[in-house]
DOKE-733654 format. One line per 2 residues: their letters; for each residue x, y, z of N, C-alpha, C, O, CB. Coordinates in steps of 0.2 Angstrom, whole numbers, plus 5000, padded with zeros to 4 digits. Atoms other than C-alpha are relative to their C-alpha. Last residue first. Glycine has a CB too. Layout:
// residues N
A) X:Y:Z:X:Y:Z:X:Y:Z:X:Y:Z:X:Y:Z ~ ...
This chain:
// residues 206
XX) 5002:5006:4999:4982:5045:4968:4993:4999:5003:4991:4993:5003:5005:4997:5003 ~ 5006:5001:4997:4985:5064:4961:4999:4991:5002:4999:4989:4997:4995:5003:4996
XX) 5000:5000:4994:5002:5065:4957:4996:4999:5004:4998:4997:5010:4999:5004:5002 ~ 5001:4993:4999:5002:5056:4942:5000:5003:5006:4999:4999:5011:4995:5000:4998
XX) 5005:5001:4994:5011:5040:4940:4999:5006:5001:5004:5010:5002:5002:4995:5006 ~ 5003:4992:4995:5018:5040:4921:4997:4997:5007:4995:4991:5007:4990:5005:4994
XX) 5006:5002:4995:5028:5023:4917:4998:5008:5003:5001:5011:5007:5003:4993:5008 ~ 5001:4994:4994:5040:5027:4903:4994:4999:5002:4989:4998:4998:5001:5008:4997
XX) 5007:4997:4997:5043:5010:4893:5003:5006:5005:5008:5006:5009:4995:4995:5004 ~ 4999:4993:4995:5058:5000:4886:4993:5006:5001:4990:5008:4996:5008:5004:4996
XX) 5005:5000:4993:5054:4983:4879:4999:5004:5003:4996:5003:5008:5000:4997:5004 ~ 5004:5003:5000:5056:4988:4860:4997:4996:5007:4992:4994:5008:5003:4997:4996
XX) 5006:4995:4996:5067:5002:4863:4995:4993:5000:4995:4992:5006:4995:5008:4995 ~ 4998:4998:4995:5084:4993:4858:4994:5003:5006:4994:5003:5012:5004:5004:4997
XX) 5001:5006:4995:5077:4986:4843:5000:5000:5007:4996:4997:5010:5003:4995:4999 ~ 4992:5004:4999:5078:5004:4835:4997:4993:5004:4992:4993:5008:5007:5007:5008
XX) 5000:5007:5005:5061:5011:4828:5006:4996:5003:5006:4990:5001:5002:5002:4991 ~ 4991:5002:5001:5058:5024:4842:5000:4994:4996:4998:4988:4998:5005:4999:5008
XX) 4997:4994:5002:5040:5033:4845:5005:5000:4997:5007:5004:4993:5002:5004:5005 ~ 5007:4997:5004:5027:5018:4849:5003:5007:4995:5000:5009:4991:4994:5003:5008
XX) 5000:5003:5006:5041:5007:4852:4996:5006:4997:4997:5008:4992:4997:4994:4999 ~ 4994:4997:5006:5045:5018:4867:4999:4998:4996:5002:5003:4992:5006:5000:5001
XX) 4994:5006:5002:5029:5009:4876:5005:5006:4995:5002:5010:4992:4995:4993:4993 ~ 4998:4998:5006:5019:5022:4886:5007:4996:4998:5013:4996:5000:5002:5008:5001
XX) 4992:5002:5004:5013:5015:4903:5001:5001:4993:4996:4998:4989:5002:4992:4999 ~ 5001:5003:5008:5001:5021:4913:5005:5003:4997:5008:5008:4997:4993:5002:4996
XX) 4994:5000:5004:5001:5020:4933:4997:5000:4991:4993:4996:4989:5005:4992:5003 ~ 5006:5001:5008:4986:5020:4945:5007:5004:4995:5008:5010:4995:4987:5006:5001
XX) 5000:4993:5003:4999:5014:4961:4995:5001:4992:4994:4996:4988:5010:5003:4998 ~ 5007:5000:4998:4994:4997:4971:4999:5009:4997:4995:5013:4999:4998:4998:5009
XX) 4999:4993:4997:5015:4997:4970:4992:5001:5002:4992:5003:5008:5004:5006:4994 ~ 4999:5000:4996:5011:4978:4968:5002:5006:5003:5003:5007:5010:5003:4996:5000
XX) 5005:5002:4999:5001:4979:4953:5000:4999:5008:4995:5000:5011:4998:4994:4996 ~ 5003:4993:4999:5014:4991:4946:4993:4997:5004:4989:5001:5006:4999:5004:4991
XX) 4996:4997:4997:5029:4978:4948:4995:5005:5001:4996:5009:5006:5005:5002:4997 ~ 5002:5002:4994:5017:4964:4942:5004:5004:5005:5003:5003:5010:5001:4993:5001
XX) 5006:5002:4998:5013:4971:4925:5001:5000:5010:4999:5003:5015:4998:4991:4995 ~ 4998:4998:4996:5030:4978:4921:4992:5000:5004:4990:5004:5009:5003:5006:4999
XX) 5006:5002:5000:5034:4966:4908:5000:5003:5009:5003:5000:5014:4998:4991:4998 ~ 5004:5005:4998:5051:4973:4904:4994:5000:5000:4991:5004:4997:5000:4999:5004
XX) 5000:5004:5006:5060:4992:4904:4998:4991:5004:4998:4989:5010:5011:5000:4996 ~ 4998:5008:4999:5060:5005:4916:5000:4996:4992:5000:4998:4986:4993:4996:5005
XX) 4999:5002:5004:5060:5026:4912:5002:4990:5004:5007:4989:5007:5004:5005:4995 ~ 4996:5004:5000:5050:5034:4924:5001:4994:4997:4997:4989:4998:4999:4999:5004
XX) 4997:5003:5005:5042:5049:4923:5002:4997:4999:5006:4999:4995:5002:5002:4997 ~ 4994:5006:5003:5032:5053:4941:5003:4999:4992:4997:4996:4990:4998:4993:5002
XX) 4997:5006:4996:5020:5068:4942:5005:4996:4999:5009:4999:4995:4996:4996:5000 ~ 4995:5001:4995:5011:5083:4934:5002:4993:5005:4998:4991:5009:4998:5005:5003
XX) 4993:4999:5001:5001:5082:4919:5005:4996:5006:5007:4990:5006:5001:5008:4999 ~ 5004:5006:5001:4982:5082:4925:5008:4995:4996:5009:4989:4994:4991:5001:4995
XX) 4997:5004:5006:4989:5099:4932:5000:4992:4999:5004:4989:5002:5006:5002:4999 ~ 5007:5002:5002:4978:5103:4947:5000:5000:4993:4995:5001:4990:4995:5003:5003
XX) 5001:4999:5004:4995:5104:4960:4993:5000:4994:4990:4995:4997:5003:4998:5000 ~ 5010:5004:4999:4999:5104:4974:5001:5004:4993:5003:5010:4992:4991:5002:5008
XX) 5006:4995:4999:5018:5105:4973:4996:4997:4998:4996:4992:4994:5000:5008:4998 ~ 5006:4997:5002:5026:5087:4975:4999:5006:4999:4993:5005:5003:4997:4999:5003
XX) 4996:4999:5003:5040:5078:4984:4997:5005:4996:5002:5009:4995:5002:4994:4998 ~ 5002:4994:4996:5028:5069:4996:5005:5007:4997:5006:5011:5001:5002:4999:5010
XX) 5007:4998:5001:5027:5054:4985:4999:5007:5004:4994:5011:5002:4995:4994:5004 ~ 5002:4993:5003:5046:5053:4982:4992:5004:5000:4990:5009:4997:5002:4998:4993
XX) 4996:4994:4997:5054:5041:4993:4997:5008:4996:4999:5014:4997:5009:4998:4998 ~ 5001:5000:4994:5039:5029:4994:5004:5007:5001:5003:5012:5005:5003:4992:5003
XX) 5005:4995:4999:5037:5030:4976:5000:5003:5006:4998:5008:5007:4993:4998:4997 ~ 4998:4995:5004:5053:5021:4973:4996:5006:5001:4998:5011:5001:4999:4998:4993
XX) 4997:4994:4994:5047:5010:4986:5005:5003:4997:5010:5003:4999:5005:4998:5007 ~ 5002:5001:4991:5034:5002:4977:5004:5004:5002:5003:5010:5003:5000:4993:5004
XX) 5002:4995:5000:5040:5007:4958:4999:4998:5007:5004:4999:5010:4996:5002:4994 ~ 5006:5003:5003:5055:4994:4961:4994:5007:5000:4996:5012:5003:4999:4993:5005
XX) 5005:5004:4997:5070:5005:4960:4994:4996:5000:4992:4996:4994:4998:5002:5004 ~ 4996:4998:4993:5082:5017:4951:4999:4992:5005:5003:4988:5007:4996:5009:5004
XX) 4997:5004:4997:5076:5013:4935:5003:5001:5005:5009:5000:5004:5003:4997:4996 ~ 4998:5006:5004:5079:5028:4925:5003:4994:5005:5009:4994:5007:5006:5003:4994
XX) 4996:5003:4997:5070:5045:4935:5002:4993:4994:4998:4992:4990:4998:4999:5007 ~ 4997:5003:5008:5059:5060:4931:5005:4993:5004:5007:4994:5010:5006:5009:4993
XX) 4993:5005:4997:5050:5068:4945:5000:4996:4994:4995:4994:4991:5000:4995:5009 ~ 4998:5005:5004:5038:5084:4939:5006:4997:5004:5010:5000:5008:5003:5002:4992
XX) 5006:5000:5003:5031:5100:4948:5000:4992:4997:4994:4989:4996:5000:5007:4994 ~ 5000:5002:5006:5042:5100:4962:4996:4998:4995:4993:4994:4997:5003:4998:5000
XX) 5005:5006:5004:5044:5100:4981:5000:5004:4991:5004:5009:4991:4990:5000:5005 ~ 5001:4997:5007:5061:5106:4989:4993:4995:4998:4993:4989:4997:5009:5000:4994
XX) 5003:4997:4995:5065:5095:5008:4995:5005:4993:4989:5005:4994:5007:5006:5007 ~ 5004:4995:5002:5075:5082:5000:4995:5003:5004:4992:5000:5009:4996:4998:4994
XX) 4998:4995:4995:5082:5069:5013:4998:5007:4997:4998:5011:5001:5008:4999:5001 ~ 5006:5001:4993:5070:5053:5005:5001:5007:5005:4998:5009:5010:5002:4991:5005
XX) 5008:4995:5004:5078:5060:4986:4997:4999:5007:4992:5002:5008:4994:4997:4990 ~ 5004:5004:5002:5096:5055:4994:4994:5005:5000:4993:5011:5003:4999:4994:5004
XX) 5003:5000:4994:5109:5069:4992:4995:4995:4999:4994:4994:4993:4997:5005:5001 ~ 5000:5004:4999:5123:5075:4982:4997:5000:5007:4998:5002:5012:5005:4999:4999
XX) 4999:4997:4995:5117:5090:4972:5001:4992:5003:4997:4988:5001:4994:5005:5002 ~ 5000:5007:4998:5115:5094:4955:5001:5001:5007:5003:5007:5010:5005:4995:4997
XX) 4997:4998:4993:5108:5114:4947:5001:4991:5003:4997:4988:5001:4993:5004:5006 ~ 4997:5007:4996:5104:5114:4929:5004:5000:5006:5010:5001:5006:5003:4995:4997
XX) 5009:5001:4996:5093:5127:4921:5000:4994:5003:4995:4990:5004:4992:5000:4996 ~ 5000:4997:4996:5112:5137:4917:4992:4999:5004:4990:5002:5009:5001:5006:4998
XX) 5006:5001:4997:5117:5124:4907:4999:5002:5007:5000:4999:5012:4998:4995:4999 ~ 5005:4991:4998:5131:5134:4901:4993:4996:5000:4988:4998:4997:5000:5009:4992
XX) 5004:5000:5005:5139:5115:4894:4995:5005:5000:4990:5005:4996:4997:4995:4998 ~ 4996:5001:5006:5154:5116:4904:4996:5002:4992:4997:5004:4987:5003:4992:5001
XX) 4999:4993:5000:5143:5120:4918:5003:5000:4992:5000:5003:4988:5005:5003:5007 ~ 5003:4994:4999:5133:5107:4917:5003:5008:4998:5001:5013:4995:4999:5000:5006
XX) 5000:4999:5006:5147:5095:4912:4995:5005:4998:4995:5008:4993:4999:4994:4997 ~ 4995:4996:5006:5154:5102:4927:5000:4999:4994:5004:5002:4990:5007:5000:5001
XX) 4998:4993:4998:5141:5098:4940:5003:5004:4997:5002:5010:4996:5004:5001:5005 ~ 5009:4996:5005:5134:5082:4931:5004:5006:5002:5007:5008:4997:4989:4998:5004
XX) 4998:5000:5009:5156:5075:4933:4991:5003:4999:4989:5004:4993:5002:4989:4996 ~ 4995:4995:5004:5154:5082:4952:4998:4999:4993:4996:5004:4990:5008:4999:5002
XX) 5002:4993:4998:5137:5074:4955:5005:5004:4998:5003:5008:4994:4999:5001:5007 ~ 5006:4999:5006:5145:5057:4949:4997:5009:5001:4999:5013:4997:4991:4993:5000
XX) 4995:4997:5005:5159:5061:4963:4996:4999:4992:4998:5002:4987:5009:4996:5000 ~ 4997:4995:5004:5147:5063:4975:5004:5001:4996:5005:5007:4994:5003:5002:5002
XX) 4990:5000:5001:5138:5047:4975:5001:5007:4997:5000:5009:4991:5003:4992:4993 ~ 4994:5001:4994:5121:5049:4982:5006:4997:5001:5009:4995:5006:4998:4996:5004
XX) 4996:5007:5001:5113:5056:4965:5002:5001:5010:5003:5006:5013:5010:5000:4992 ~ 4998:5004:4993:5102:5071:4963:5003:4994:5000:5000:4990:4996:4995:5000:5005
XX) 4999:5005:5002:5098:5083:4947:5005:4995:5006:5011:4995:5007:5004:5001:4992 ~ 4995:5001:4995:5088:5098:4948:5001:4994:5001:4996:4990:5002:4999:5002:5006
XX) 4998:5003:4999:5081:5105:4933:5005:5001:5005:5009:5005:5005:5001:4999:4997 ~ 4995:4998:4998:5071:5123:4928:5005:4989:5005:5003:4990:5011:4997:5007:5006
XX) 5002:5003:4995:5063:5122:4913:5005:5000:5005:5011:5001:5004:4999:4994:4999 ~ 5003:4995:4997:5065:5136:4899:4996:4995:5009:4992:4997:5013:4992:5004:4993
XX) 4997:4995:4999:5079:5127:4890:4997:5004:5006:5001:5007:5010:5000:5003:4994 ~ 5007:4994:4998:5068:5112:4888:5003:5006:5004:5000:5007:5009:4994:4996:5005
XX) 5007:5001:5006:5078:5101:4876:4996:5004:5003:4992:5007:5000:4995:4992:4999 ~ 4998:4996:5009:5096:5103:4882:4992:5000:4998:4990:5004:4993:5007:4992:4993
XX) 5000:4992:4999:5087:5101:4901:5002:5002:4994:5001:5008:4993:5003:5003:5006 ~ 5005:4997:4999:5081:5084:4895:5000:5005:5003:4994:5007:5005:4997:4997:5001
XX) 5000:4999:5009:5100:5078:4889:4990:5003:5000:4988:5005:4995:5002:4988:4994 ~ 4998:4998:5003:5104:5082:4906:5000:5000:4993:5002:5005:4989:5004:4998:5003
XX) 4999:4993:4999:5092:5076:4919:5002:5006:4993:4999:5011:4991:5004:5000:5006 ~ 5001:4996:5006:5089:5058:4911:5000:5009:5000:4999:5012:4995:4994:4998:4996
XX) 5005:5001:5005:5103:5054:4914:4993:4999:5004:4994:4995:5008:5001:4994:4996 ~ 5005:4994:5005:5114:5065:4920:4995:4997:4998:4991:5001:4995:5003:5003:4993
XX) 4995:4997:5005:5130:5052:4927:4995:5007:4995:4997:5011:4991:5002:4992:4994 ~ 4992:5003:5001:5121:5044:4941:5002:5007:4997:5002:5012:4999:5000:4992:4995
XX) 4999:4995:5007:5104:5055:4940:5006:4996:4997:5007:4995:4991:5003:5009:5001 ~ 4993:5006:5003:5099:5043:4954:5001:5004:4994:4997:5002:4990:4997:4989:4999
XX) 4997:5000:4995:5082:5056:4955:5004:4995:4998:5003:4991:4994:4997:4999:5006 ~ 4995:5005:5004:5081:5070:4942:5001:4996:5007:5005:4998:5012:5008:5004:4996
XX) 4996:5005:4996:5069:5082:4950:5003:4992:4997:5000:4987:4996:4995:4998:5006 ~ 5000:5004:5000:5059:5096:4938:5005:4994:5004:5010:4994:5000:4999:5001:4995
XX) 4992:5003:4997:5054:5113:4941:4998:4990:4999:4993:4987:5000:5001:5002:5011 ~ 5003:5006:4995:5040:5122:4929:5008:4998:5003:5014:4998:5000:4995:4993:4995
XX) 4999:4998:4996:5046:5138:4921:4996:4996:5005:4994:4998:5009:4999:5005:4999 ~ 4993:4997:4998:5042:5132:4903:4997:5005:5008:4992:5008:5008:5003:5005:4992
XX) 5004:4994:5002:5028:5118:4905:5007:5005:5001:5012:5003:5004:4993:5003:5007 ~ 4998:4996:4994:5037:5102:4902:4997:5006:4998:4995:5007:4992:5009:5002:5002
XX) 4998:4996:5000:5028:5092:4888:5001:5004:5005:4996:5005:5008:4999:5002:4997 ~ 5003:4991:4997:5025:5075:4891:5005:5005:4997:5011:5004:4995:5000:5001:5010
XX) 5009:5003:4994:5023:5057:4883:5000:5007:5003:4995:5010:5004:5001:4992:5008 ~ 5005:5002:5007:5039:5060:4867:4993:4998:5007:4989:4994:5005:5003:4990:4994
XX) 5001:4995:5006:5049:5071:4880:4993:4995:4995:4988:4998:4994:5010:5001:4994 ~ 5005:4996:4994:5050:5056:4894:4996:5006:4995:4990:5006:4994:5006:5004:5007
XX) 5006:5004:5000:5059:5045:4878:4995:5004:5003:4990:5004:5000:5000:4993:5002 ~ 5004:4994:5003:5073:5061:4880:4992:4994:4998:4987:4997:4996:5005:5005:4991
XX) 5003:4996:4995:5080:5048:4891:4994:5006:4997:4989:5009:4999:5007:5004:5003 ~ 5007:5004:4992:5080:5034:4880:4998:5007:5004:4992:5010:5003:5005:4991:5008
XX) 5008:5002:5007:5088:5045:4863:4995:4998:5009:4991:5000:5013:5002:4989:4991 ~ 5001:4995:5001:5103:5051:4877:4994:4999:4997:4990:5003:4998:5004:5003:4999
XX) 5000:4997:4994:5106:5033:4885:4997:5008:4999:4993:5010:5004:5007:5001:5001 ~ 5003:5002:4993:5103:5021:4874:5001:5004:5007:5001:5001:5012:5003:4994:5001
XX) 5005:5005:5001:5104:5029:4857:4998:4998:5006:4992:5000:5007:5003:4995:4997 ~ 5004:4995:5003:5118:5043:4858:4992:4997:5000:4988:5001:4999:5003:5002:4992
XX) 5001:4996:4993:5130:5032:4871:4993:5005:4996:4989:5008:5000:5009:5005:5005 ~ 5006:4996:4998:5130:5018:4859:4995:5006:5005:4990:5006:5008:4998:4997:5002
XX) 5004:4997:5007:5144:5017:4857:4996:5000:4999:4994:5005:4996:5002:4999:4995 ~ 4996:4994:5000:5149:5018:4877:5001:5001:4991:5002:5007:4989:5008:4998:5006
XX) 5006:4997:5001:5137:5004:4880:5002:5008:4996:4999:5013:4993:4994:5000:5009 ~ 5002:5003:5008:5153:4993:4880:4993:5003:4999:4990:5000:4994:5000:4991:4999
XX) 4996:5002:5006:5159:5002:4894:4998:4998:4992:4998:5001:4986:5003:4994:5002 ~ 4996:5004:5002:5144:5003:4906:5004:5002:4994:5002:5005:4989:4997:4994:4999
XX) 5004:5005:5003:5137:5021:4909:5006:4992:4999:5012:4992:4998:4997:5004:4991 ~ 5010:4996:4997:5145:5033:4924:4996:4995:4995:4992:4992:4999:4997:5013:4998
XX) 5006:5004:5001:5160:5023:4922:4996:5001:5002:4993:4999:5007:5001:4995:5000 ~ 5002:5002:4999:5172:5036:4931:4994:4993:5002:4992:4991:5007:5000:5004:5000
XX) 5000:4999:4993:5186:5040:4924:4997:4997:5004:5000:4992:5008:5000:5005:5001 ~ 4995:5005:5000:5184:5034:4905:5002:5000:5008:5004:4995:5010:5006:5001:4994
XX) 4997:5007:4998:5166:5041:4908:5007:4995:4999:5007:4989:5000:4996:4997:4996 ~ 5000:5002:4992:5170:5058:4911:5002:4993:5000:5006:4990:5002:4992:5000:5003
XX) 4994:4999:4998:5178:5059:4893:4998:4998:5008:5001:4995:5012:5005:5007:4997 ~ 4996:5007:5003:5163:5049:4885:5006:5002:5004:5008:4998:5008:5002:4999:4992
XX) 5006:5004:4997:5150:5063:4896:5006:4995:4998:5008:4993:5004:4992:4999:4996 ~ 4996:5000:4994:5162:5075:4889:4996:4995:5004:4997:4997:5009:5000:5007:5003
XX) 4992:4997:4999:5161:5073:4871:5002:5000:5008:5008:4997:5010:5000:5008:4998 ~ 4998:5007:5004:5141:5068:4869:5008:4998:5003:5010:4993:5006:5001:5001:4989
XX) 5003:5005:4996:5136:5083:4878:5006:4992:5000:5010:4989:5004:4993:4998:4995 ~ 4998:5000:4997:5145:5092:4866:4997:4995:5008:5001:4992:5012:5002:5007:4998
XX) 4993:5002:5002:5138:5085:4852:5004:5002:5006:5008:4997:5007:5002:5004:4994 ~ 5001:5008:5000:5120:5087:4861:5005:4997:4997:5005:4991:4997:4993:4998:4997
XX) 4998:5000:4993:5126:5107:4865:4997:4991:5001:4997:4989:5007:4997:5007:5005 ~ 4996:5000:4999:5128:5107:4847:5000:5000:5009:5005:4999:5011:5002:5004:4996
XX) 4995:5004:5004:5112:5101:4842:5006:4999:5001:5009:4993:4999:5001:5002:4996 ~ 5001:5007:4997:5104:5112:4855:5006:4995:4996:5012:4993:4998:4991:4996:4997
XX) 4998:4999:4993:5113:5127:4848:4999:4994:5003:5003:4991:5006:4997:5005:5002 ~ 4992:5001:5004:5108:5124:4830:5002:4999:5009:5002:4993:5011:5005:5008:4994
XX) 4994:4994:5002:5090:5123:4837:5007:4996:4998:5008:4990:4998:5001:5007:5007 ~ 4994:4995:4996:5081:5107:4838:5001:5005:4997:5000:5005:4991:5007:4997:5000
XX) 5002:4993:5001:5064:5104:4826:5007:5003:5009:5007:5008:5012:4989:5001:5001 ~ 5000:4997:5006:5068:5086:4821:5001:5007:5002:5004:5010:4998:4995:4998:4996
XX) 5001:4996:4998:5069:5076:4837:4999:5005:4994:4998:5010:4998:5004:4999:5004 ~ 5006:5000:4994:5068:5059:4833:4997:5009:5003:4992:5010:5004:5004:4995:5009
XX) 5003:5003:5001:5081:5062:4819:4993:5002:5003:4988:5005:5000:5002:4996:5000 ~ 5002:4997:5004:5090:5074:4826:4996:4997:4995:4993:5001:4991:5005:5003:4998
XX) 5006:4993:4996:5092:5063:4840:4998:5005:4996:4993:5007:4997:5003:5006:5007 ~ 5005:5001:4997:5099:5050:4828:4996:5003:5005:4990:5001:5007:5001:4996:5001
XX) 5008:5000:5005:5108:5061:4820:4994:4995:5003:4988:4997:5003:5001:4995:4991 ~ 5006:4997:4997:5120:5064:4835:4994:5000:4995:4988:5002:4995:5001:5007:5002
């Protein structure tokens, strides 16, 4: 875990440890499930839990704000970004139940008590939300489609989509006709790994 303690410097002891323990059950899920590819699986502190918390380096959750995790698959980035903002509240959705189970009980397992999952598509949500966070689910066009109404009104210049892609995302964002701005992960993370990877803000307001 140094390399989040790195990037991250001003964790508690408790974070730290509940980003070890993270670490732990997430690997033991995955030999069941393959919630991340195999061979990504040493890297699992780097490309999975470092990327997600990328959202962290472009905004700060307000504490007692809600936030929507959608395609969470396996937690990400729901789970290593409710270790970081203790005081947020997180809900983390997938349309495969038995990923939902393995976030359900590494939740619990890890007393994250400001993490609720739930096996459902984000177009069947009814709950609106201050923040939607997600990794690559879709193209942004009908990515946004399922989530635009998804919302409290808001008149926080803050509040909106977090979404971690990767690539030249010129013509994906030109075709959503969404007013989108992109935050390069280089800009925060030295690893080669980040070097095309980006978090696309789209704000509520369009």
């Amino acid at each position: 875990m140094d390399i989040i303690n790195r990037y991250f410097p001003h964790l508690t002891d408790h974070q730290r440890q509940l980003f070890q323990q993270l670490d732990t059950e997430f690997r033991s899920w995955n030999e069941r499930l393959n919630l991340v590819a195999r061979t990504d699986v040493n890297n699992l502190a780097e490309r999975h839990f470092l990327h997600s918390l990328g959202i962290a380096k472009v905004v700060e959750f307000s504490a007692g704000a809600s936030v929507l995790d959608v395609g969470t698959g396996g937690g990400l980035p729901g789970l290593p970004l409710a270790i970081l903002f203790p005081e947020v509240k997180f809900h983390l959705v997938d349309s495969i139940g038995k990923k939902i189970h393995a976030v359900q009980e590494m939740a619990r397992d890890l007393g994250l008590t400001n993490v609720t999952a739930e096996q459902i598509r984000a177009e069947q949500l009814r709950t609106k939300y201050d923040y939607i966070v997600s990794r690559a689910v879709a193209r942004l066009a009908t990515f946004h489609t399922w989530i635009a109404f998804r919302y409290k009104p808001s008149g926080n210049a803050t509040n909106g989509l977090y979404y971690l892609k990767g690539g030249d995302l010129t013509e994906e964002i030109e075709e959503s006709g969404l007013k989108a701005k992109i935050h390069d992960l280089k800009d925060f993370y030295e690893e080669e790994f980040f070097e095309t990877k980006k978090v696309v803000f789209v704000p509520v307001t369009q």
